[in-house]
N, C-alpha and C positions, 0 to 999 in steps of 0.2 A: 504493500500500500504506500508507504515513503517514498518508491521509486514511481508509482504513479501522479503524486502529486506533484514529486521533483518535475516531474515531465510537465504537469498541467504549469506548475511556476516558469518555469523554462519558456514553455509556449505564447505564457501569457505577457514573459515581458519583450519577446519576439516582437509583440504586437504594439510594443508601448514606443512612439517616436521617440528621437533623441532630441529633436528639435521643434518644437509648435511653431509651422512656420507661416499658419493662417491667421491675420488678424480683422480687424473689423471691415475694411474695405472686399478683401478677400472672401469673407463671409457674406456679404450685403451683395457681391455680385453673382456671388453664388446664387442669392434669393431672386435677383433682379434677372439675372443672366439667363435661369431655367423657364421660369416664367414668361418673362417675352422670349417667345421661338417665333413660329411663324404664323401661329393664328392670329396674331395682332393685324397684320397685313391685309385681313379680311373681313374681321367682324363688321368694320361702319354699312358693309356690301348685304352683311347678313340681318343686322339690327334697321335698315332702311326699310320695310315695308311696315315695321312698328313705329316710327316717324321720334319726334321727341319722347315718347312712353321709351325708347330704346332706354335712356338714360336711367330712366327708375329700376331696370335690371341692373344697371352697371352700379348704381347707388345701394341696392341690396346684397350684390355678389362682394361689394370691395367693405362694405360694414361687417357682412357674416365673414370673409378673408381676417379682416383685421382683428376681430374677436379671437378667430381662431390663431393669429399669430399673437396674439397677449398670452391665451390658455399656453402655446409653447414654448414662449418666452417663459412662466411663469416655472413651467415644466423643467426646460434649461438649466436656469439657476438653480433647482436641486440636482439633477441628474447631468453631469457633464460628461460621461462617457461617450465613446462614440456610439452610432446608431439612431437617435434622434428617437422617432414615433416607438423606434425598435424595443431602444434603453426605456424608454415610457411605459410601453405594454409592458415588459417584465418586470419591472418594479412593481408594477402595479397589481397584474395579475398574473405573474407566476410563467413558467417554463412555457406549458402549454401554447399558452395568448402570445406572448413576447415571439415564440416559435412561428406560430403561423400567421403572425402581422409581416415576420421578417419577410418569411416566404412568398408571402403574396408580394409585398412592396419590392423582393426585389426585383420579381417577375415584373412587374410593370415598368421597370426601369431599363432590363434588358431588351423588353419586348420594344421599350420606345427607341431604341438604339437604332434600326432599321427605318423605324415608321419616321423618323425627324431626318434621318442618312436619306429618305427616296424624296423629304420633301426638299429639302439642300438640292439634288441634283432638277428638279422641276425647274427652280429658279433660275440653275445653270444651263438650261436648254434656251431659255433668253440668249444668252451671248453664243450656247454652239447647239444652233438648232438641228444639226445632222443628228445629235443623241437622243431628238424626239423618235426618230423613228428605228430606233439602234436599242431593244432594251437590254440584251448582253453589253453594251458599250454603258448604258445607265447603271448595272449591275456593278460593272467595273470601276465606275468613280465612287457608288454607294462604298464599296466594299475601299476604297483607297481613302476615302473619308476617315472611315469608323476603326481602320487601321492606323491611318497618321495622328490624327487625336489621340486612340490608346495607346501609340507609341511616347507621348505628352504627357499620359497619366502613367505609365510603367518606370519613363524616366526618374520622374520625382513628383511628389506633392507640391512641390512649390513652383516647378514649371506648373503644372495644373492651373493652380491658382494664380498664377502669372497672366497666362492664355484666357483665364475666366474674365481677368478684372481687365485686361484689352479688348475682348469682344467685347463684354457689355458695354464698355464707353462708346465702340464704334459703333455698336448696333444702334443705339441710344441718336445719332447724330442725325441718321435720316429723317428718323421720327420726329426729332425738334425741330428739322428742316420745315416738314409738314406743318408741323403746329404753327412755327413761326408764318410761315405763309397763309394760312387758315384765317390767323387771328390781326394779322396787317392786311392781307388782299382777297381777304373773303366777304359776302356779299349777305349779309342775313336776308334776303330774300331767294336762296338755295337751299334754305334751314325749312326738312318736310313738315307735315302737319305735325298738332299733337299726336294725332292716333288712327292716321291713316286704313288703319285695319280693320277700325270698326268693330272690335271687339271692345269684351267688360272689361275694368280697369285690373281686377286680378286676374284672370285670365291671362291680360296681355302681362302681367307683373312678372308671373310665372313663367311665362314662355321666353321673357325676353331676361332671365335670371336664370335659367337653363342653358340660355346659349350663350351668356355672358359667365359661368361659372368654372368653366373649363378652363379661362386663360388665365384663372389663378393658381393652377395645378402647377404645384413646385414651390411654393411659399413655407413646406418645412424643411429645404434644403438645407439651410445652413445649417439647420440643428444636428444635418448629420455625421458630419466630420468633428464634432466637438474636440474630441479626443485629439487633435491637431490644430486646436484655437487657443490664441493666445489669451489667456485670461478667460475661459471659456463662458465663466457663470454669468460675466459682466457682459462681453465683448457675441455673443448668440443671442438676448433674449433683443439687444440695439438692433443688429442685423436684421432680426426677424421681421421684429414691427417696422424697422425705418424703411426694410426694403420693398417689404409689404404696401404699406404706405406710396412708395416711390412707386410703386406698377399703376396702381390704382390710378394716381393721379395723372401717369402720362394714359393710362386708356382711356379714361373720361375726357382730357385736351386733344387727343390725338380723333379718335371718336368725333366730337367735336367742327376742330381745325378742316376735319374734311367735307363733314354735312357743310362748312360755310362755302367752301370752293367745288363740291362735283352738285349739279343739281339734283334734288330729290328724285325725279324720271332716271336720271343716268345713274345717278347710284345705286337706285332697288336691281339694276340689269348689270353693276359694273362687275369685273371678275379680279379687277387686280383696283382698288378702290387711292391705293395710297399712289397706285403710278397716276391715276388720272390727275389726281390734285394735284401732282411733283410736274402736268404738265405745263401749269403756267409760267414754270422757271423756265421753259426751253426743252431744244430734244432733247439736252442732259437728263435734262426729270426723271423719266421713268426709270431709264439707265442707273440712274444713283437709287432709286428703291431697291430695282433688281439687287443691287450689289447689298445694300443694307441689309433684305431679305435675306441673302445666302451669309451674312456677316452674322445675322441672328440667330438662325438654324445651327450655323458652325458654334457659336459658344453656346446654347442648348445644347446641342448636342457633347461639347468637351463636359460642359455639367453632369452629363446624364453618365457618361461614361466614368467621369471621375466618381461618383457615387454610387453606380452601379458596384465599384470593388471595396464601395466601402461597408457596404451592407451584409455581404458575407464575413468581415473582418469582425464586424460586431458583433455578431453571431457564435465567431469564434470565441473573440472575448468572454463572452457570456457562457462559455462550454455548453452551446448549442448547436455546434457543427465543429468538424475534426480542425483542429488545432494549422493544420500546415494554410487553411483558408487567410488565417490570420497575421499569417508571419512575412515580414517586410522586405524588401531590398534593401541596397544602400539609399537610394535618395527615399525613403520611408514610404515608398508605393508597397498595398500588398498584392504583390504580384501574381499570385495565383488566382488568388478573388478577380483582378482583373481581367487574365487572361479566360479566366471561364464564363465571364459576361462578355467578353467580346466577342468570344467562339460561336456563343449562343444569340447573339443577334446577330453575325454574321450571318449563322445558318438560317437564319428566320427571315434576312435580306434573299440570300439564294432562292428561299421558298417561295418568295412572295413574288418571284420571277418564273414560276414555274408554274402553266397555265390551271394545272388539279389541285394547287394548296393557295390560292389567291383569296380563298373564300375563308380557310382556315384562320389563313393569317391576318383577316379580315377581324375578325370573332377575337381573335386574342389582341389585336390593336383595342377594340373596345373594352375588352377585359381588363384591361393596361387600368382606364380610367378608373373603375369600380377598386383597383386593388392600389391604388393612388389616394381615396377615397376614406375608404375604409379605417387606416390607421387613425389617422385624422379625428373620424368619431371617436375611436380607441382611446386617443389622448384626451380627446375634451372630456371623456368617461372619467379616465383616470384622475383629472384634475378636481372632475366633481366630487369623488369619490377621498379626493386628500382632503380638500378645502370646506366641505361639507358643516363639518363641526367646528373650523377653527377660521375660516374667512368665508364667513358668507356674501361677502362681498364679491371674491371670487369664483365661489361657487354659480353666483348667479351668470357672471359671467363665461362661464364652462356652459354651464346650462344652455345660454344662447347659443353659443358654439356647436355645440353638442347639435341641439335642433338643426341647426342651418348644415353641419356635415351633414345628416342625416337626409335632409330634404335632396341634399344634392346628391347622394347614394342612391335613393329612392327614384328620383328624378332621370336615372340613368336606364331606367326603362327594367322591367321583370326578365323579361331575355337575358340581358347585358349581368342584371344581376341576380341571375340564377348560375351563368357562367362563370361568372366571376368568386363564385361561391366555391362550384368545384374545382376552379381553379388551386383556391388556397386551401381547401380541404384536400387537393390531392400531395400536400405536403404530409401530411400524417403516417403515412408508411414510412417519409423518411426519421420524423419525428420520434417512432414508438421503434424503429432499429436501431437509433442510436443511447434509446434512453437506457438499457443497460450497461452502455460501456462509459455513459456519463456517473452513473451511479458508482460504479466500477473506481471513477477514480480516469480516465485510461483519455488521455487528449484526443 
């Protein structure tokens, strides 16, 4: 038994960096960075047939967002290990829960590795249109993406977060290009009705808070590399909410900035909404979205990869999966956790090119969402369930949280989440084989 634990201490301080080389900027881009990908680029296109009621979605997704980044802020400050919703579930609720929140999350993380790598290359068919009609040649830049990025996360963590905290600045630049032009040479008579739709006021509440809630997915990112933040108690709960905060406020201007320059008709039909508006700068316009676009998707995507290896590491930490998951190179990457999420969405890139698993990989693209989702509720649980008897102040504030994950789980359709169910339930075999060798003592 001595020499199993020697082995479990050994393994665990494998796990432990020599350096915390993420601090708050690192962290905040991480939040900001995953967040804006590429749905930003098209919601004003999607929100135009709900006219101004668009807004009263974007006002209830980025209030229930921010609730939710205080409860993991809150969360944070006790719990700094790494892992995030991960470290949350098992504190809270034991091996089991902590298990299969990992499992699903970090399925959803791998599974997006592809689905953000095919939308990268979409935008890159702008500048080389041969590769519209080329999908092995589309294959091949997906796959040289999701390679060169994880060559970025294998090197080291602090390239990682180097490369986070320069996309999100670049990506960021178009966007305020838009705004700026929106809100100097936009015309409030291109601004649609209230409610074009002609539906009831909740009804449309709903509908347009559905489709405005997705592009908050990734506002628990920072929390998840803690174990690599400097100062973590202090320096992740700031991140969380400020960068939370920061999305919110460029999707409402950005939103916005464009209803003032594309008019309500061309907008509810437009497909690319932010190139229309970039056309009153000149033929540059569109051209500098397109690049913005693929500048967005690429640090999404370095986000996604860099945390896809971190989810299994945490895992490890917690003597929830075999020990070598966890253990580091030299520049403090864990290298295997990485290499086995890039394998795995690699494969899932291939498949998703292959005319009989399009539908598959269709189903688990959406699956992604629900198990994104999910934790989320987990946590706002968890916070209710600390704060309950000793801050009811914050309890209430869990409570909100709680409702609105919930709604937004709910919201994702009985399909999506029934799949999504077995998704993380088909973790449980791996769960109840390893639980004797954990009890065991045995890394």
């Amino acid at each position: 038994m001595t020499d199993h634990k020697t082995a479990a201490q050994d393994a665990a301080s494998l796990a432990k960096p020599a350096h915390k080389t993420i601090g708050f900027w690192g962290c905040w881009s991480l939040v900001v960075g995953i967040m804006i990908g590429s749905g930003i680029f098209m919601l004003p296109a999607v929100l135009a047939p709900y006219g101004l009621m668009g807004f009263s979605g974007w006002l209830v997704t980025a209030g229930g967002s921010i609730l939710l980044a205080l409860v993991l802020g809150r969360l944070a400050h006790r719990t700094t290990r790494t892992g995030g919703p991960i470290a949350f579930a098992h504190d809270a609720f034991g091996d089991l829960t902590g298990f299969l929140v990992a499992w699903g999350y970090w399925a959803s993380y791998w599974i997006s590795i592809p689905a953000v790598a095919i939308a990268f290359v979409g935008y890159l068919t702008v500048f080389i249109p041969a590769l519209s009609a080329s999908p092995m040649a589309q294959m091949g830049c997906g796959l040289a993406l999701i390679w060169g990025l994880g060559l970025i996360s294998l090197h080291g963590i602090r390239d990682a977060s180097i490369v986070q905290l320069l996309t999100t600045i670049l990506k960021l630049v178009p966007i305020f290009v838009v705004i700026g032009v929106g809100f100097f040479t936009g015309d409030v008579a291109n601004l649609p009705e209230i409610n074009p739709s002609g539906g009831g006021f909740f009804p449309v509440l709903a509908a347009t808070a559905l489709l405005t809630m997705w592009a908050f997915a990734g506002l628990e990112a920072g929390t998840v590399p803690a174990g690599d933040v400097r100062d973590a108690a202090r320096t992740v709960p700031r991140a969380t909410v400020v960068g939370t905060i920061t999305v919110a406020l460029i999707y409402i201007a950005a939103t916005a900035a464009v209803m003032l320059v594309v008019p309500a008709a061309d907008l509810a039909s437009s497909t690319s909404p932010f190139s229309d508006a970039a056309r009153v700068l000149g033929s540059w316009g569109p051209g500098l979205i397109a690049i913005g676009a693929m500048v967005s998707t690429a640090g999404a995507l370095n986000g996604i990869i860099f945390l896809s290896g971190q989810m299994p590491m945490a895992l490890a930490l917690d003597r929830l999966a075999p020990a070598a998951l966890g253990r580091r190179n030299k520049g403090g990457a864990p290298q295997l956790s990485l290499l086995l999420s890039l394998g795995l969405g690699s494969i899932l890139l291939v498949a998703n090119y292959s005319r009989g698993l399009v539908g598959t990989f269709t189903f688990l693209a959406m699956m992604s969402t629900v198990c994104l989702l999910l934790p989320l509720l987990v946590s706002a649980v968890a916070e209710l369930r600390h704060s309950w008897r000793s801050a009811r102040g914050w309890a209430i504030i869990a409570l909100a949280a709680g409702a609105y994950a919930a709604f937004a789980v709910l919201g994702s359709g009985l399909e999506v989440l029934a799949w999504g169910g077995v998704l993380i339930l088909a973790g449980l075999p791996a769960y109840w084989l390893g639980k004797p060798r954990r009890e065991a003592g045995v890394p």
